[in-house]
N, C-alpha and C positions, 0 to 999 in steps of 0.2 A: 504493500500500500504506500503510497506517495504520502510523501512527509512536507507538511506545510512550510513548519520550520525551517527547515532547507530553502524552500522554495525562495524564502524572503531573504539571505543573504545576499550580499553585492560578490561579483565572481573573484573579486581579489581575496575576501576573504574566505571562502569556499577554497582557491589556490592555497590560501594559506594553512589549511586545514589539510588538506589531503599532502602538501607536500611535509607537514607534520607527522604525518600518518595518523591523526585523530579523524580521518574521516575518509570512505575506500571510493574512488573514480564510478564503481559500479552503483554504490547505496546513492550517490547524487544524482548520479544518470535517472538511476531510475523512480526518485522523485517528481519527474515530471511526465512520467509514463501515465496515460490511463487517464488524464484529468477533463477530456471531455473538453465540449469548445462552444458554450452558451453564446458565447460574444461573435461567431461566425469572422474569426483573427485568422483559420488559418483554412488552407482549400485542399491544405497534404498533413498530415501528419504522420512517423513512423510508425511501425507496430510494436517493434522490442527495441530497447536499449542496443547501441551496439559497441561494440568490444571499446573501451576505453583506451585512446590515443595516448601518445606520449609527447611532451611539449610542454610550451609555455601555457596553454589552452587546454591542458590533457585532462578528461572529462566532464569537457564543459559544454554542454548542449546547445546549438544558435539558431533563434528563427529565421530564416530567410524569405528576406520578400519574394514573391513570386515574379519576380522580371530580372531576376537570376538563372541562366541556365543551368542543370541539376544533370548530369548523367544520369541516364535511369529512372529521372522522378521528373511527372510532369511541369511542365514550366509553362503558367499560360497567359502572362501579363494580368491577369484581372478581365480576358478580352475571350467570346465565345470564339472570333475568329484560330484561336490556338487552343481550342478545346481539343484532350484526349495527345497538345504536342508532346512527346517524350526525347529531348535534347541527345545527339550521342557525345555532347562533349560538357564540361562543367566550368564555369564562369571563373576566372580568375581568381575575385576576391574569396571567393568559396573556397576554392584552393588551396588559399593561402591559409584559410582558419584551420580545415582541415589536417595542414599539413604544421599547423601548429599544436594538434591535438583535439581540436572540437570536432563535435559531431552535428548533423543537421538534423534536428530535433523536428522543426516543421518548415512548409513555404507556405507565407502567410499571404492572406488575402489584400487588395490594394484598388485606386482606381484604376479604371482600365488603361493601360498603356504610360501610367501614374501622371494620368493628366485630371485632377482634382485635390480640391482641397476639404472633403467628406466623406470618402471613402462612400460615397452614395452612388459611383458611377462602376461598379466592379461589377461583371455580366452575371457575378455568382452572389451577387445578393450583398447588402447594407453591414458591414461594421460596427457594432457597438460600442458606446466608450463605454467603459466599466465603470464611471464612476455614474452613470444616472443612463441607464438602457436606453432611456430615449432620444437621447443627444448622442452626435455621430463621435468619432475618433479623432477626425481631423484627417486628410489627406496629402499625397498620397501616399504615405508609407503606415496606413491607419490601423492594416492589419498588423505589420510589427510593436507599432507603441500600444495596443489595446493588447498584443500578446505578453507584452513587459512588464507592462501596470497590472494585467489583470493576473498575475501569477501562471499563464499558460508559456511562458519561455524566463528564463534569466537574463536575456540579451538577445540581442534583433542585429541584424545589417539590412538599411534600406536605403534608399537612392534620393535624391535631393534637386530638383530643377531650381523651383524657383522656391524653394519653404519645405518639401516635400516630408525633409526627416524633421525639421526644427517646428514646425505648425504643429504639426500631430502629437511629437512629444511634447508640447505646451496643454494640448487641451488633454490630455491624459496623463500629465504629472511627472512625467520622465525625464531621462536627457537625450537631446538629441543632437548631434554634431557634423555640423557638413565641413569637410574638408576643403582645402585649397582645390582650384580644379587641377587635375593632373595629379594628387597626394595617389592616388590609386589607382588603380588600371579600370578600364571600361568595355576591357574584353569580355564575354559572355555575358554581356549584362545589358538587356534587348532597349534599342536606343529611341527616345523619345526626342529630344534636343540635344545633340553631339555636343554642343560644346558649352553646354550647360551644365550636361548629367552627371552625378558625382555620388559614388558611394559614399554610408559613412554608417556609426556604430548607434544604435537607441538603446540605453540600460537604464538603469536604477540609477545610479551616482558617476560624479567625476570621473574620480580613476577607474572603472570597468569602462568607462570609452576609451581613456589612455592605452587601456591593457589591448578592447579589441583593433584600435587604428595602429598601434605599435607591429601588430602583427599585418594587417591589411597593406599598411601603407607601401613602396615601393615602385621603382620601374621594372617596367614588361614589356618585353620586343614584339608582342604582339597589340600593341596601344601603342602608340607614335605620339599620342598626348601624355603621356603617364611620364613622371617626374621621380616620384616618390617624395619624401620628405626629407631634406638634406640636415642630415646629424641624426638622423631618425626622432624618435620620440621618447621624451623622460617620463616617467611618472610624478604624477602632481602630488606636494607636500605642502605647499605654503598652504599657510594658515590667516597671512599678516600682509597688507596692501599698502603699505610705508612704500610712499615714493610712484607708487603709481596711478597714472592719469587715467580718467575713463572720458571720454568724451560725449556728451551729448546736444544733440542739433534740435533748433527747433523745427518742431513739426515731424519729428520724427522721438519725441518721448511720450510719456502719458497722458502729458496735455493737448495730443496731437488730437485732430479734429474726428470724431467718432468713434474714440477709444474710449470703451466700457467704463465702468466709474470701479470695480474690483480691478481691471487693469489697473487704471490710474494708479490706484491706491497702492496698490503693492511694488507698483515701479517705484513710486517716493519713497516708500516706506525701505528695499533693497538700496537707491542711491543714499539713504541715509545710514544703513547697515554699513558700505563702502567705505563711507568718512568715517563713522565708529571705528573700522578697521584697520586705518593710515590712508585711505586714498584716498585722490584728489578729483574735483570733478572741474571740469575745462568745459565751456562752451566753444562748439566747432559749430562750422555751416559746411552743411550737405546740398548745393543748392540744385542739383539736378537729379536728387533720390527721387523725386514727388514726381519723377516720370517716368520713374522703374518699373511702374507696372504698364504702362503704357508701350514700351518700349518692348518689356519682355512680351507683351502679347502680340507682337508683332513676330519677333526674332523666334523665338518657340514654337508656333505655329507653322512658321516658314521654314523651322526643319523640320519638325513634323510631318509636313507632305510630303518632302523627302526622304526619310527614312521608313515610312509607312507605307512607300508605295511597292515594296518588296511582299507586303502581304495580298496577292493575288489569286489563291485557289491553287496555284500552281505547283509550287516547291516543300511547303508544309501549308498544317493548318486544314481547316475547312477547305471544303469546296461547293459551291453552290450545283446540285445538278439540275441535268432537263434543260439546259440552256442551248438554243441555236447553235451560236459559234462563240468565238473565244472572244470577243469583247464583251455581250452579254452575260458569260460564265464570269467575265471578271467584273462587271457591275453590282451583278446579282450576290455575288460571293462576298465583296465587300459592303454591298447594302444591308445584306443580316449579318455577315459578321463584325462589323464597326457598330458601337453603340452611340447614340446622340451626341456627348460631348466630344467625343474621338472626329467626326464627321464635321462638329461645329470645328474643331480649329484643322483639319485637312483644310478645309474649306478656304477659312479663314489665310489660312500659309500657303495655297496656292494662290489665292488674289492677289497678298501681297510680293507674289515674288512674278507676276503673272506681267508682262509687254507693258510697258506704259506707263508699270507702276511701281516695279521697282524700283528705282531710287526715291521715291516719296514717303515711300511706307518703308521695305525694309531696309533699304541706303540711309535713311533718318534714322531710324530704330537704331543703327548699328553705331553709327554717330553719338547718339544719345549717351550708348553703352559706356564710350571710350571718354564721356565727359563725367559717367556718375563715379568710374574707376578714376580718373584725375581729379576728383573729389575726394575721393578714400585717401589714396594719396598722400592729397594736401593737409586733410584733417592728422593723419598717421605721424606727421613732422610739432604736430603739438601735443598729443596723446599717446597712448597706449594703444587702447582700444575704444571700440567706442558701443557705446550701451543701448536697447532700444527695447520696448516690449516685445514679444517675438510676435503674437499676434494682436488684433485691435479687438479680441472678445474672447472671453471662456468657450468651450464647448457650445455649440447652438442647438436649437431641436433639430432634431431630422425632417427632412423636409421642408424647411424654413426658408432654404435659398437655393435649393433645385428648379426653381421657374425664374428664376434671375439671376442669370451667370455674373454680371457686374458686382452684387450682392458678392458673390460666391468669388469672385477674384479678388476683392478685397480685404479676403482672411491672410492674401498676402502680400500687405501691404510694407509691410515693417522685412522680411527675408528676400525680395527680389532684387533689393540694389547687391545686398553681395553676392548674389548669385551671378548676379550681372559682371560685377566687378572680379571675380574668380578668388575674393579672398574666404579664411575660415568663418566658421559662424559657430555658436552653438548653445542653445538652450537649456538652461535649466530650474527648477520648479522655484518658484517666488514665495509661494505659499497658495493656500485655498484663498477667495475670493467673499468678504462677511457677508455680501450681501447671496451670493450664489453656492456657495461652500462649494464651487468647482477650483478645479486648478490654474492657475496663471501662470506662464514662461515669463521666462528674464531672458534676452539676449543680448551674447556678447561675440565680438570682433575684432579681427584682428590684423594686422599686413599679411600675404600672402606667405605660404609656411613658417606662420609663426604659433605653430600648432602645440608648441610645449608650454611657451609663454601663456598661451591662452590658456592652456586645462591649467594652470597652475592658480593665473587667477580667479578661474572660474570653479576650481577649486576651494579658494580663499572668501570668493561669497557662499558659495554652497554654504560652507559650512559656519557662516555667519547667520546667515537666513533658518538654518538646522530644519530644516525641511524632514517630517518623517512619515507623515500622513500616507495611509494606503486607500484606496478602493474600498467600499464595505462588502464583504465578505455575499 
């Protein structure tokens, strides 16, 4: 029988237990066998435990989102068009856990093709957040942080566009960390916006992202973007913010226009934990963030058609039958297998890349890019990092803002400049919200691979703020 107790550890201390020998790789494994999946987090799960790894990860079970490819185990983006696909090859970063000792425990449910920020667009049904059924996860990495919060994995790897990992572990209480782009390879890992997509780790605290990016991160000659992180990654210890800046812009903190009032409050209440702490707080100007999402709904969607247009009934996947000839079969094929949102931004990213229109839409968009990055920048020469709420509300109801995608682009409003800007990001819990008793994200940023500096800070609030609060049972 699965043991609760276990289940609630952060995985360093779990590592710290078993490399004691007060605790056997197999009895943790198998505390998370058999638990059932009320919250519909994950579309795979194992059957038995299997043989415990040797490693820095070595019996440490990880959910996978499902837009990682899995030898052997279905991989289907969230999307019917990949129903029933079974990969013959296994995604990099998967690779890499494995090959540090973890096992893939589940692949977790997401939106389709991880184009949402609700997990309400997955062709296999709606994500719940665990802390209030009715309200969604946060997308799209929504089946991993409701696997995390809600005790159905210890730690998650999901993928990040524009908010993807850092959204959803804001409205589900976690941590979520988008890397540098290039920290990680983006081979086997089904591509939504090339030069946006970025794996990264969701857990319980700080250092278990430390422990899973430290193994993630590096170059891969089969990703031509992948970098790695140069000096690799420390594990975070500080405790104390003596000496360091956090920057915050206006219109981009709590006071910002349509930020919840439990947001608000917890973002002051965190920048005043900061100065309790030693750090400093610096007013910067971000003045071309407030067209991040503007920008990114251009640029996103415009690779989107392009990377999408490989799914044709032909080579995997579906295939529509009973059709004439092969343009029809390929109509048909992608009219049932693309669901609404997927179709609105094809749609959308062929217009703007379409005769005429290209340089207006996405020639500006790309422009826009290279000003909100020469913004980071400039702000990074008088700060640290700079601080922002991750999202502009708690958790919402389901349903809420599925008939108005603007509504619905808006939960990312505060994560698409660094996405844009290709620097770190990463989320974590503020505290519950008085008036909503849901969860609120803190985010933080940072210059481009300065991913140890940041968990160390982020570290140093964490454990200011003392965040301890679970899910109710």
């Amino acid at each position: 029988m699965s043991d609760p107790t276990l289940r609630e550890l952060p995985i360093a201390v779990v590592r710290g237990k078993i490399e004691a020998g007060d605790l056997s790789p197999d009895e943790y494994a198998t505390a998370f066998d058999g638990l059932g999946d009320e919250l519909n987090a994950c579309l795979w799960q194992r059957e038995e435990a299997p043989e415990p790894g040797a490693g820095p990860l070595g019996g440490i079970p990880v959910a996978v989102k499902d837009i990682f490819c899995t030898e052997g185990v279905p991989t289907t983006a969230g999307s019917k068009i990949l129903e029933g696909y079974v990969p013959p090859y296994t995604a990099s970063a998967v690779a890499k856990l494995e090959a540090a000792g973890a096992s893939v425990l589940s692949k977790t449910n997401m939106d389709e093709f991880a184009m949402g920020s609700s997990n309400e667009n997955s062709a296999y049904g709606d994500v719940l957040n665990p802390w209030d059924h009715a309200r969604v996860p946060g997308g799209s990495s929504g089946g991993s942080a409701a696997a995390v919060a809600g005790g159905l994995a210890p730690c998650a790897i999901g993928t990040d566009t524009g908010g993807s990992i850092r959204q959803p572990a804001s409205l589900c209480g976690i941590v979520g960390l988008k890397p540098t782009y290039g920290a990680i390879s983006r081979f086997g890992m089904i591509a939504f916006a090339s030069s946006l997509d970025q794996c990264g780790p969701l857990t319980r605290d700080v250092k278990d992202a430390a422990l899973l990016l430290r193994e993630l991160e590096g170059r891969d000659p089969r990703d031509s973007t992948s970098t790695g992180i140069p000096g690799g990654v420390e594990l975070p210890e500080a405790t104390d913010l003596a000496g360091v800046r956090f920057g915050v812009a206006p219109g981009f903190s709590g006071a910002a226009e349509g930020v919840e009032a439990d947001v608000s409050e917890l973002f002051s209440a965190t920048v005043d934990l900061i100065e309790a702490r030693g750090g400093e707080i610096a007013d910067i100007d971000l003045p071309n963030a407030a067209h991040g999402l503007s920008a990114y709904y251009v640029i996103a969607p415009a690779e989107a058609s392009a990377n999408l247009a490989r799914f044709d009934g032909v080579r995997y996947g579906m295939r529509s039958e009973g059709a004439d000839n092969l343009g029809e079969m390929y109509e048909r094929t992608r009219s049932q297998g693309f669901g609404a949102e997927v179709k609105r931004r094809i749609m959308l990213g062929t217009y703007a890349l379409s005769s005429g229109y290209y340089d207006a839409y996405y020639g500006q968009a790309q422009r826009v890019r290279t000003k909100i990055a020469d913004d980071f920048r400039t702000a990074f020469e008088s700060c640290d990092f700079v601080i922002t709420p991750t999202s502009p509300s708690v958790a919402f109801e389901r349903g809420a803002r599925t008939k108005d995608p603007l509504a619905m682009y808006l939960s990312d409003f505060f994560t698409v400049p660094m996405s844009l800007a290709g620097i770190p990001a990463i989320s974590i819990p503020a505290g519950l919200g008085s008036e909503t008793g849901l969860p609120v994200g803190f985010q933080i940023a940072g210059p481009a691979f300065s991913e140890t500096r940041l968990l160390g800070a982020a570290h140093a609030v964490e454990a200011a703020i003392g965040f301890e609060a679970r899910p109710p049972s």
